[in-house]
Residue frames as qw, qx, qy, qz and C-alpha x, y, z in Angstrom:
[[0.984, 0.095, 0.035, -0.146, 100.25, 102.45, 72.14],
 [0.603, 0.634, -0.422, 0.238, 104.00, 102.26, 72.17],
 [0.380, -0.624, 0.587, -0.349, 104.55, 101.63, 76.04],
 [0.842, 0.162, -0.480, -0.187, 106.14, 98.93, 77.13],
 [0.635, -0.687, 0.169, -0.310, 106.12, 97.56, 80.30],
 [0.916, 0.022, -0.240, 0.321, 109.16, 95.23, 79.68],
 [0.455, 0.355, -0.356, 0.735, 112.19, 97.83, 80.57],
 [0.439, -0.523, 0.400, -0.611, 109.96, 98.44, 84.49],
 [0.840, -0.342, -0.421, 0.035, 109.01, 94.72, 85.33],
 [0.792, -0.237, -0.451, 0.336, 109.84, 94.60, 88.72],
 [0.266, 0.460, -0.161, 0.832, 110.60, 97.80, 89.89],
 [0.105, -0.002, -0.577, 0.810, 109.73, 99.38, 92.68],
 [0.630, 0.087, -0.189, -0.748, 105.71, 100.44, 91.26],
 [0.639, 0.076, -0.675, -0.361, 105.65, 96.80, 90.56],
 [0.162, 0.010, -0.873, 0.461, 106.41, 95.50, 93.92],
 [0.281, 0.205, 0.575, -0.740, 103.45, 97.57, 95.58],
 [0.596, 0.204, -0.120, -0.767, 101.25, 97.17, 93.14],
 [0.735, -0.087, -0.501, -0.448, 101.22, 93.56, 92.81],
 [0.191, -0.050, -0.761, 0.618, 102.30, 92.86, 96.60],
 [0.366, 0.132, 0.399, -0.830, 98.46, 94.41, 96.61],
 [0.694, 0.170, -0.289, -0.637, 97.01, 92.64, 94.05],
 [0.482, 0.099, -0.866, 0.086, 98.12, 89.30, 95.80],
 [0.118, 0.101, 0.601, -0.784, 95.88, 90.36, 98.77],
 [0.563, 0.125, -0.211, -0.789, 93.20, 91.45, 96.47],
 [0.732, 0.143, -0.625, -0.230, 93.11, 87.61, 94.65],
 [0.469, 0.043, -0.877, 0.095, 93.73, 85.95, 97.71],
 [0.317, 0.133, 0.451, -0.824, 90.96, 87.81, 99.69],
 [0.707, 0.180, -0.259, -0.633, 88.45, 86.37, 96.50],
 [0.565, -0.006, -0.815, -0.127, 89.64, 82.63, 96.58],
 [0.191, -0.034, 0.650, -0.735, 88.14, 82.80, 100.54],
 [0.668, 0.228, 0.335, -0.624, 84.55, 82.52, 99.39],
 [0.570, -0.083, 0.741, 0.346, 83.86, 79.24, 96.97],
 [0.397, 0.820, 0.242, -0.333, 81.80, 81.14, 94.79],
 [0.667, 0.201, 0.288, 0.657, 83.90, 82.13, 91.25],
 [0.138, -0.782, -0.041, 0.606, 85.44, 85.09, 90.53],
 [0.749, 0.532, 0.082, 0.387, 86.35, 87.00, 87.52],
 [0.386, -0.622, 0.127, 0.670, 89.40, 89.13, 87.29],
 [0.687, 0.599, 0.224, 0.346, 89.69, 91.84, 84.50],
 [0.455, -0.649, 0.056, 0.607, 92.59, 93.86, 83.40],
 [0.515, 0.803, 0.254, -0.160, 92.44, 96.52, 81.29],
 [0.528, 0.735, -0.409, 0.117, 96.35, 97.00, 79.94],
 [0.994, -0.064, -0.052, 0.074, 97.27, 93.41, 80.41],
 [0.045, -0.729, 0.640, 0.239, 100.92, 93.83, 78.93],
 [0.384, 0.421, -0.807, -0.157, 102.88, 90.84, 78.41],
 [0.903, -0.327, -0.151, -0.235, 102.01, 88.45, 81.38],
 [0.805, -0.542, 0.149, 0.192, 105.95, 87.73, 81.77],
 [0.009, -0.932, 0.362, 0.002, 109.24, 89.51, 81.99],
 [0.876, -0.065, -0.117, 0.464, 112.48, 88.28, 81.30],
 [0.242, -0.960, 0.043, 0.136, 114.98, 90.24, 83.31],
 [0.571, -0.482, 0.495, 0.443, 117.54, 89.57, 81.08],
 [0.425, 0.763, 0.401, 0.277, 116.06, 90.57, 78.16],
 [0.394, 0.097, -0.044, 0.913, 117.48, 93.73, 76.69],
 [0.286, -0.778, -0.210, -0.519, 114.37, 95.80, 77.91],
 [0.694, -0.712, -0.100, -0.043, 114.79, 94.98, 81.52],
 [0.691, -0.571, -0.025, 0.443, 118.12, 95.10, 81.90],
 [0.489, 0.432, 0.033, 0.757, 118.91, 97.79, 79.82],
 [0.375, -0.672, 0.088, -0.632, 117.13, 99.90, 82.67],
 [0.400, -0.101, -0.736, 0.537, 117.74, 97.65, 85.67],
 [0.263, -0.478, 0.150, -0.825, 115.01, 98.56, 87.57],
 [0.841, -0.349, -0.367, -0.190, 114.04, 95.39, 89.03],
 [0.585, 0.185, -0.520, 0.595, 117.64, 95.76, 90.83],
 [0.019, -0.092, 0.317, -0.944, 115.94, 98.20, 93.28],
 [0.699, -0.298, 0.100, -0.643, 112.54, 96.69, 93.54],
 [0.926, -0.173, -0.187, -0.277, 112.18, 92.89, 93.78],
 [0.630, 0.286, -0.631, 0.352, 116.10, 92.51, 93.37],
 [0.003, -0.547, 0.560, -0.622, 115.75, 93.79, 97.07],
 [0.697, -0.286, 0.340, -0.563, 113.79, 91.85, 98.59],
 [0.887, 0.223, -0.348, -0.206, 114.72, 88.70, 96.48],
 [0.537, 0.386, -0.663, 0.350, 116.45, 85.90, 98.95],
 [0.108, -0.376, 0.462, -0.796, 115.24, 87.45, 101.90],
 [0.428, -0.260, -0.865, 0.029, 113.81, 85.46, 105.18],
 [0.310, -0.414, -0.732, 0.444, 111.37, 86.42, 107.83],
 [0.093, -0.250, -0.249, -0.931, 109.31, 89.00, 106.15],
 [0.511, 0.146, 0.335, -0.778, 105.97, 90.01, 107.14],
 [0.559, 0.280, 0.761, -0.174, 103.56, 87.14, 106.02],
 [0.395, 0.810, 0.102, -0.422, 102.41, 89.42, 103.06],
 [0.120, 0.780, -0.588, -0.175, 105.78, 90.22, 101.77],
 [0.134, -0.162, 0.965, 0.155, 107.00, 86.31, 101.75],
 [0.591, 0.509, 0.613, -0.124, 103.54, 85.40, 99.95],
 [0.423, 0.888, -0.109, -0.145, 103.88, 88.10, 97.21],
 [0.080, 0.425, -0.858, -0.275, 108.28, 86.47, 96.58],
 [0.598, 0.003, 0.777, -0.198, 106.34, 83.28, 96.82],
 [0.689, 0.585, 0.408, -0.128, 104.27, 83.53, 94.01],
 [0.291, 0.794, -0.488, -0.218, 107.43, 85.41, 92.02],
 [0.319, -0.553, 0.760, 0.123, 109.58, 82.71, 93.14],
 [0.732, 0.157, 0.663, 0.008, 107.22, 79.63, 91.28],
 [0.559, 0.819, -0.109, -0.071, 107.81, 81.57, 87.95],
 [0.092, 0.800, -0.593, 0.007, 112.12, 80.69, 88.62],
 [0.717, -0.269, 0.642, -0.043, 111.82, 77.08, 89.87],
 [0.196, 0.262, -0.747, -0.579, 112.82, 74.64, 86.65],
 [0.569, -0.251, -0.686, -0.377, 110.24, 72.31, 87.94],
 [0.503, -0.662, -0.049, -0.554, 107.63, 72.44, 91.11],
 [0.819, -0.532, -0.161, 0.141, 108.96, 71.93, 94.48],
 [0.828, -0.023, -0.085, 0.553, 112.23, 72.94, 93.86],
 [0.523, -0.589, -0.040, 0.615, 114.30, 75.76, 95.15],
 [0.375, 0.860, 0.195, 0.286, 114.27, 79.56, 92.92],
 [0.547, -0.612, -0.126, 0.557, 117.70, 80.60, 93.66],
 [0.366, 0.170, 0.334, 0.852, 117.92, 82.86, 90.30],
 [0.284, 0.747, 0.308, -0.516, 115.31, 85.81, 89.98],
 [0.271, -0.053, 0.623, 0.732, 115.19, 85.54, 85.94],
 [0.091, -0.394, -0.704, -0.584, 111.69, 85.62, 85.03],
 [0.113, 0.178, 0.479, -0.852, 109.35, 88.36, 86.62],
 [0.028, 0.431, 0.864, 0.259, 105.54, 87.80, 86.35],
 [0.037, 0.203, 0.361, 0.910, 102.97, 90.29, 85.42],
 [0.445, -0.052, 0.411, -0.794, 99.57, 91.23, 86.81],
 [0.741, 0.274, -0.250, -0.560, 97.99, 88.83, 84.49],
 [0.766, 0.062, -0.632, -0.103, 100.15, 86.29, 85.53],
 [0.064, -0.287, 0.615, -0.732, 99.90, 86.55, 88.99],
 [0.672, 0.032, -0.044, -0.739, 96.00, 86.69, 88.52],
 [0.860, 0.159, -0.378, -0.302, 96.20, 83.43, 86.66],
 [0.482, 0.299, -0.784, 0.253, 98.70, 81.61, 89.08],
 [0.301, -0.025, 0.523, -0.797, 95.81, 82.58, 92.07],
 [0.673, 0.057, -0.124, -0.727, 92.91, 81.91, 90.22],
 [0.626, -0.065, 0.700, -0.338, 90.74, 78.69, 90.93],
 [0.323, 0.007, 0.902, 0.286, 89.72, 76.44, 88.39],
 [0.114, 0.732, 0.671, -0.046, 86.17, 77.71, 87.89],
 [0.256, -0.673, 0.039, 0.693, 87.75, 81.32, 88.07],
 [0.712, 0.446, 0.340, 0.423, 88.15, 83.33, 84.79],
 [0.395, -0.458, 0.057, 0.794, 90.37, 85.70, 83.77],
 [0.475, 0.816, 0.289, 0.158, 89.93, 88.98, 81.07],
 [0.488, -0.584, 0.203, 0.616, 92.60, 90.35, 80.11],
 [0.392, 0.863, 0.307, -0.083, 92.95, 93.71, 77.82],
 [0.419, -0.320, 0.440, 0.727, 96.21, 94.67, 75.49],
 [0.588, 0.795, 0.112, -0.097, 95.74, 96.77, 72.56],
 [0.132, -0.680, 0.686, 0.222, 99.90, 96.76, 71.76],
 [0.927, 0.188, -0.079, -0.316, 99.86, 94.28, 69.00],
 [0.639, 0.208, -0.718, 0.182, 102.94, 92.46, 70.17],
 [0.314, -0.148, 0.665, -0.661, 102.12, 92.65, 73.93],
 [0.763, 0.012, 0.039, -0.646, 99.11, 91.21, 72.70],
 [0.947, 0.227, -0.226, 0.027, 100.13, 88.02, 70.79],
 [0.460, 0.221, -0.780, 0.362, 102.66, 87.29, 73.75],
 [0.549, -0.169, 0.474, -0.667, 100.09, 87.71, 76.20],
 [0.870, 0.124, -0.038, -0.476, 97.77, 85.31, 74.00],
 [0.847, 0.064, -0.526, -0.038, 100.62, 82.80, 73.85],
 [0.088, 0.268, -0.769, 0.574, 101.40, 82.87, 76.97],
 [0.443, -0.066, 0.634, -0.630, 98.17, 82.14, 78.04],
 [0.500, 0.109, -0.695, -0.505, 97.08, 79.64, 75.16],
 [0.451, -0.090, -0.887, -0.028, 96.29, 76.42, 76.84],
 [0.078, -0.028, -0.707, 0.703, 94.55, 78.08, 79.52],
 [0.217, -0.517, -0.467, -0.684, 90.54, 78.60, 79.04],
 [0.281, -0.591, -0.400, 0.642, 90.16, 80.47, 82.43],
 [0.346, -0.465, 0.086, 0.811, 91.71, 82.71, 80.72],
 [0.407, 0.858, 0.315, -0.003, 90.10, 85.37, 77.82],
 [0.365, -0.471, 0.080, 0.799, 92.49, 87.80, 76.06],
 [0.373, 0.759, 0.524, 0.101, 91.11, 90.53, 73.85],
 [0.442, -0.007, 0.019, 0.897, 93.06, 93.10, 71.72],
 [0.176, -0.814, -0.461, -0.306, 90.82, 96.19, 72.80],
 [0.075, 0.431, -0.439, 0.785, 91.70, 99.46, 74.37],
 [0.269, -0.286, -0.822, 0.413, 90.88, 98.69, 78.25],
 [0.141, 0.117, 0.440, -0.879, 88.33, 101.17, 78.53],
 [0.601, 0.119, -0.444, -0.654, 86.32, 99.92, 76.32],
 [0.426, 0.114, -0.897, 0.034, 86.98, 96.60, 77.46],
 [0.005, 0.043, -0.535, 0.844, 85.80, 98.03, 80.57],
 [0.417, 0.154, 0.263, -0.856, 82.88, 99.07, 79.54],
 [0.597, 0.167, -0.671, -0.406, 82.19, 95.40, 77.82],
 [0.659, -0.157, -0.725, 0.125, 82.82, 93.07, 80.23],
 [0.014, -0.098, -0.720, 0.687, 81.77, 94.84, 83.45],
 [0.477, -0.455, 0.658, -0.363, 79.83, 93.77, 85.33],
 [0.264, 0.281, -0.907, -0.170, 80.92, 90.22, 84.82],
 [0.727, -0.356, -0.421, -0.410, 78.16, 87.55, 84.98],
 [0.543, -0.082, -0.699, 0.457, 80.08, 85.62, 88.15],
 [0.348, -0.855, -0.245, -0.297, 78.36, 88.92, 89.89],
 [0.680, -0.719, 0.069, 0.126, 81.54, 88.95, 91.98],
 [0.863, 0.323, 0.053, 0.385, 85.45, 90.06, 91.16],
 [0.307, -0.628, 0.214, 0.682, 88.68, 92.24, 90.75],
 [0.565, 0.718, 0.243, 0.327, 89.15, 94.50, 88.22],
 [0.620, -0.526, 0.029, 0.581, 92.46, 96.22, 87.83],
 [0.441, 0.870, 0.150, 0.164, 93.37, 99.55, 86.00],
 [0.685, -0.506, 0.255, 0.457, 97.18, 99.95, 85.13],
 [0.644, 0.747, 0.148, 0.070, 97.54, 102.23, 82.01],
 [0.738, 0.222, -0.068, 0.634, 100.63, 103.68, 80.99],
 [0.337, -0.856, -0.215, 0.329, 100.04, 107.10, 81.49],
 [0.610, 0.279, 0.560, 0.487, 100.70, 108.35, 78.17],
 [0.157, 0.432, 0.363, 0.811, 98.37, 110.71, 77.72],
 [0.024, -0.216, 0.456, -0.863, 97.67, 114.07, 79.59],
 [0.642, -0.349, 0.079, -0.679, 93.99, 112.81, 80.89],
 [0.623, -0.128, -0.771, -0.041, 94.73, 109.33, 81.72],
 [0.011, -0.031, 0.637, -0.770, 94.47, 110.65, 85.48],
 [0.409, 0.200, 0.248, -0.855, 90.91, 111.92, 84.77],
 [0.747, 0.108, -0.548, -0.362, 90.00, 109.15, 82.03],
 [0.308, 0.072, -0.904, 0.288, 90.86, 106.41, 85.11],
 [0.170, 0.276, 0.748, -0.579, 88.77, 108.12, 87.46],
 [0.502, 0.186, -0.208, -0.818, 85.92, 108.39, 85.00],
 [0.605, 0.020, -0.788, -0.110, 86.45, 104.35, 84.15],
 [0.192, -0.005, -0.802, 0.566, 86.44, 103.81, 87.94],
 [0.378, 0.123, 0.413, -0.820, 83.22, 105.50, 88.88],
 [0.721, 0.113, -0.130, -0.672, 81.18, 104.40, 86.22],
 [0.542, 0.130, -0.830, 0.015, 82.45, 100.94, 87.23],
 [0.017, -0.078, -0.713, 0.696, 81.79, 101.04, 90.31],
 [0.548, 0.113, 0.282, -0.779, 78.16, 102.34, 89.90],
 [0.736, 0.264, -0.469, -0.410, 77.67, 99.47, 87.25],
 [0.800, -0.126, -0.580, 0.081, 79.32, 96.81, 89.89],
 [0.432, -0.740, 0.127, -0.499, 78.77, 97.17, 93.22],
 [0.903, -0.422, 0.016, -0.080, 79.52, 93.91, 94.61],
 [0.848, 0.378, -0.151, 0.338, 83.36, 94.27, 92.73],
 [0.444, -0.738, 0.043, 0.506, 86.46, 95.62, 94.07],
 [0.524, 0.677, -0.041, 0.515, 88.39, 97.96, 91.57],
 [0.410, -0.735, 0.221, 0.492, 91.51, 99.26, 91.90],
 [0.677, 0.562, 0.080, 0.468, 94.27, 101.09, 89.51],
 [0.752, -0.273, 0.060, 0.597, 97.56, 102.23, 89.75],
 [0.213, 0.957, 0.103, 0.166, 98.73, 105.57, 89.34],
 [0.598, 0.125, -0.179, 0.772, 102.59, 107.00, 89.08],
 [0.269, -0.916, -0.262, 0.139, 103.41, 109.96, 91.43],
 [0.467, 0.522, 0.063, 0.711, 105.57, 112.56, 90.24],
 [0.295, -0.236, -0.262, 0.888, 106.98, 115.81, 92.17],
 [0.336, -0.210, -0.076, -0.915, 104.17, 118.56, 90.64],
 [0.333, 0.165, 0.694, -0.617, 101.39, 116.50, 92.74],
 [0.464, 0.059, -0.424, -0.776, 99.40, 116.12, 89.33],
 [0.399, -0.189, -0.897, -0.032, 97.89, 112.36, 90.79],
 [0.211, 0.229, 0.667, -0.677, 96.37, 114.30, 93.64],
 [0.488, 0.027, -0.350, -0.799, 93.49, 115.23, 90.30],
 [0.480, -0.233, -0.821, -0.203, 92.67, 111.23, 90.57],
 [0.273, -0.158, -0.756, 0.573, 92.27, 111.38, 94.45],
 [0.203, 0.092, -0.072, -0.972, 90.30, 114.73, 93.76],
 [0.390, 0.120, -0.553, -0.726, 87.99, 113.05, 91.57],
 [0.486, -0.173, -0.856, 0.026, 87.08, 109.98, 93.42],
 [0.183, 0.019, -0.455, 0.871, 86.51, 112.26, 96.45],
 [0.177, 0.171, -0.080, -0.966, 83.80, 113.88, 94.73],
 [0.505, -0.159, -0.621, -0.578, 81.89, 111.00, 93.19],
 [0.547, -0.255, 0.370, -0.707, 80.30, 109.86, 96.83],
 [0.811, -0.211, -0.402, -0.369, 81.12, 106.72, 96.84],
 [0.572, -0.713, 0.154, -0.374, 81.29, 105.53, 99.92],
 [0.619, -0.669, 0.382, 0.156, 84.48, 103.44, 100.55],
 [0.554, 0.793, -0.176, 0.183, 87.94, 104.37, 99.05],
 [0.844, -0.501, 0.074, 0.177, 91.11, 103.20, 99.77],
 [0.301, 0.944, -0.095, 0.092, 94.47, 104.88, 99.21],
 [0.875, -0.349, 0.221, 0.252, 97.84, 103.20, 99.21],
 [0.564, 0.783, -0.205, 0.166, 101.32, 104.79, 97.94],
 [0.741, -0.269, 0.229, 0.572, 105.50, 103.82, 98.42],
 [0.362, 0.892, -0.067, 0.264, 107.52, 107.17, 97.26],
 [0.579, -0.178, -0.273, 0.747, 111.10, 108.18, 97.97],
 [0.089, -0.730, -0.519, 0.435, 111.08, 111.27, 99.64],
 [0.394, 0.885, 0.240, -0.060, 110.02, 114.64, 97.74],
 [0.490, 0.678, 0.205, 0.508, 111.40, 116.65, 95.01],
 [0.445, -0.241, -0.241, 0.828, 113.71, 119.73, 96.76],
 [0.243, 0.823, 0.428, -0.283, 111.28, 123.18, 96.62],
 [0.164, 0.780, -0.306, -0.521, 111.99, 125.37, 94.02],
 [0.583, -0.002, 0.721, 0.375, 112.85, 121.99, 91.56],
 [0.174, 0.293, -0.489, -0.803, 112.97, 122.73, 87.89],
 [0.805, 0.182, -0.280, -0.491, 110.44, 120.94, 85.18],
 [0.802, 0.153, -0.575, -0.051, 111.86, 117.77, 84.60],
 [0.075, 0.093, -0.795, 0.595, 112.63, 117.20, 88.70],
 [0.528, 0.023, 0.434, -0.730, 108.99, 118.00, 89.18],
 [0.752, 0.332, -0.403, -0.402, 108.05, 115.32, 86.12],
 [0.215, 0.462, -0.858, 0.063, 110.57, 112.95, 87.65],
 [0.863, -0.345, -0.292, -0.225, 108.46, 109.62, 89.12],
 [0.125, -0.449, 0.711, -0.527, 109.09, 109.57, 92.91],
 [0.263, 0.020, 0.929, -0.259, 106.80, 106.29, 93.28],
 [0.398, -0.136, -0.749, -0.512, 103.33, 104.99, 93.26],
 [0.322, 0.034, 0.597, -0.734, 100.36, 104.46, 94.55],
 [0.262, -0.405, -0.814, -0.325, 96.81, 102.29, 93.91],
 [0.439, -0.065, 0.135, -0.886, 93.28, 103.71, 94.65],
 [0.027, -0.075, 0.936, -0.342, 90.89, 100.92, 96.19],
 [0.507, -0.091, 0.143, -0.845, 87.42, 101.44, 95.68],
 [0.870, -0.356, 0.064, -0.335, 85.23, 98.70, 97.90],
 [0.066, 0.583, -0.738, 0.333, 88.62, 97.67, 99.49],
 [0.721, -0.302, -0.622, 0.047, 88.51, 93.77, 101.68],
 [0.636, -0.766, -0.039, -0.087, 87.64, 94.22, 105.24],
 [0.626, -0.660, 0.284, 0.302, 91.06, 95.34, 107.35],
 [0.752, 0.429, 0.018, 0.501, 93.00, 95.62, 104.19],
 [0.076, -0.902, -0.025, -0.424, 93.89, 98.44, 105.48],
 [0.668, -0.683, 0.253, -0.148, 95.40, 97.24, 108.47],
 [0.925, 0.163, 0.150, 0.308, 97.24, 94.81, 106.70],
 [0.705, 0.542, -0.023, 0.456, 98.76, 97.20, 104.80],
 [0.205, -0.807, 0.368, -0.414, 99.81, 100.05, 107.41],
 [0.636, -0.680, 0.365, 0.015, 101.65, 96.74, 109.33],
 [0.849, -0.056, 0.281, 0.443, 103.93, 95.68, 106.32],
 [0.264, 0.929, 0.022, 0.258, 104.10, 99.01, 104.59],
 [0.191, -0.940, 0.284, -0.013, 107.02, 100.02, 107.28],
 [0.715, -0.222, 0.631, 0.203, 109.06, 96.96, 106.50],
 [0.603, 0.625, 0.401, 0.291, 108.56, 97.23, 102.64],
 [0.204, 0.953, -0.127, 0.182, 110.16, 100.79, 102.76],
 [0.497, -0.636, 0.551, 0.213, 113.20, 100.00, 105.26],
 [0.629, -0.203, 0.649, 0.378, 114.22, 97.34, 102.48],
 [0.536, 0.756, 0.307, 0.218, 113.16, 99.39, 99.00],
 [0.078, 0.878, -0.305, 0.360, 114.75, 102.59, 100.72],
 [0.829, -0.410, -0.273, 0.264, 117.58, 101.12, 102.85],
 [0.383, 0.203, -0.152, 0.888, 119.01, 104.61, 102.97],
 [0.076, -0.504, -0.654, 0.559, 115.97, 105.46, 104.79],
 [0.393, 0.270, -0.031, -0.878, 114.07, 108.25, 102.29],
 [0.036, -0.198, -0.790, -0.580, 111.43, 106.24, 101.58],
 [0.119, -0.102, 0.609, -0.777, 108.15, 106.84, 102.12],
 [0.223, -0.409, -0.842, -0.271, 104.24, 105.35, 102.56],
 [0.404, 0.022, 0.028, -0.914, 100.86, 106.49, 102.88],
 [0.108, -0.503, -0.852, -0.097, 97.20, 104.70, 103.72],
 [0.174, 0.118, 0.412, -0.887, 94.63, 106.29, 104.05],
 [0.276, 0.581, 0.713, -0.280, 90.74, 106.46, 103.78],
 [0.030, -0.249, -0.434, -0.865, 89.60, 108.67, 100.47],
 [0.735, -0.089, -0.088, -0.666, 85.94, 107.74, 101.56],
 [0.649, -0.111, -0.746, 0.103, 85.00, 105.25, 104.43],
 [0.511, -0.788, -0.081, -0.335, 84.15, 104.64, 107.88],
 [0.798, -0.490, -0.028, 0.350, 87.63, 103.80, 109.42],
 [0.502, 0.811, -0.151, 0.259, 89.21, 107.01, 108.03],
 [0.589, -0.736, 0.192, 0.275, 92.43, 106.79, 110.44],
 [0.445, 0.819, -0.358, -0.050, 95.69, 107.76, 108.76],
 [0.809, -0.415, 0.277, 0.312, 99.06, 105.65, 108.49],
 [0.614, 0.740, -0.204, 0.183, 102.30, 107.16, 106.62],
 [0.712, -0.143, -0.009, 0.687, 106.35, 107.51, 107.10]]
């Protein structure tokens, strides 16, 4: 209960992970039906990168900072600054030429979401909470509930709307959260079929994240999507703390939107050229479980 996600906003984890979760939300507003969106370790909802968390680590300088300014991206990529960029304007319409204020999954969620839409959103950190909750006061889309997210999980799925995203993004704290994710994930999944879940998972040099991939593998269901941005491995023979070091990230899909896939294997190679612009980065799609198992990586 002591992480805090203020000294990564924006980093390099963040980019892909909510450069996917702007697909996700803007694959749901397509149908008019509502949606719900829950998230089980909310955080804050929004980053100041000039706060002393964030810029005592500067890590946003190497994810968003790269990409921030930049014209003629893949469609994807300039939708995902888009929605950063309305979080910098002083007032709507107008031109974000600072990158000061970086928005969370929660507020991402809630700058997508429809009117009719509602949002859950799960912080046990009891100041993360009660700046999530004012940040999202005046909104009643919007639900926030100090509760550990697996629990939460197992409250509020499946969500009456019968239709939604549900996003798992723990710290990774403690040594089972690999095996406690893909435990939350299956039995979600068998409890909502019609939803899409995904969660985010850091990748380190000893390969421990392959356990999640393992795990999901095993539970037969039947379509699993696998997306990850890493620079490029750990040298063989690395000590401990080289093999501990976090070389990237990756999200685990499970009832992925039609051709997401495709999407992502044609901006993935553009998203590394300008994260790594010394050229070691690399990416990975693939199929866990599904019927279009082709492979795309660097």
């Amino acid at each position: 209960m002591n992480y805090r996600h203020g000294f990564h906003a924006g980093n390099v984890g963040d980019v892909l992970k909510h450069l996917v979760l702007v697909l996700l939300l803007e694959h749901l507003t397509r149908k008019a039906k509502p949606f719900a969106y829950l998230e089980t370790h909310a955080g804050r909802g929004l980053y100041d990168l000039a706060a002393d968390a964030a810029s005592r680590t500067g890590e946003h300088a190497q994810g968003i900072g790269r990409l921030w300014g930049r014209r003629g991206l893949h469609p994807a990529i300039a939708r995902y600054l888009e929605v950063v960029a309305a979080f910098n304007r002083a007032e709507p319409g107008a031109v974000a030429d600072e990158l000061r204020l970086y928005p969370g999954s929660p507020a991402i969620a809630q700058a997508l979401a429809r009117p009719d839409d509602r949002l859950v959103l799960c912080e046990l950190h009891p100041e993360e909470h009660e700046a999530l909750r004012r940040q999202v006061a005046d909104d009643r889309r919007v639900g926030v509930h100090r509760i550990d997210g697996y629990q939460g999980l197992r409250a509020f799925v499946p969500p009456p709307e019968g239709r939604g995203l549900v996003l798992l993004d723990p710290p990774y704290e403690r040594p089972d959260e690999l095996a406690a994710v893909a435990e939350a994930l299956i039995a979600a999944r068998r409890r909502f079929a019609a939803g899409v879940l995904a969660a985010w998972y850091p990748i380190k040099a000893s390969g421990a994240h392959r356990a999640l991939r393992s795990a999901l593998a095993a539970s037969q269901i039947p379509k699993i999507l696998e997306v990850e941005l890493t620079e490029a491995s750990a040298p063989a023979g690395a000590g401990a703390g080289e093999r501990e070091r976090m070389l990237g990230s990756g999200l685990v899909i499970l009832g992925p939107p039609w051709r997401l896939d495709e999407t992502l294997r044609g901006l993935l190679p553009e998203l590394c050229r300008l994260l790594f612009p010394e050229g070691g980065g690399r990416w990975r799609v693939e199929w866990i479980a599904g019927e279009r198992p082709a492979t795309g990586k660097r």
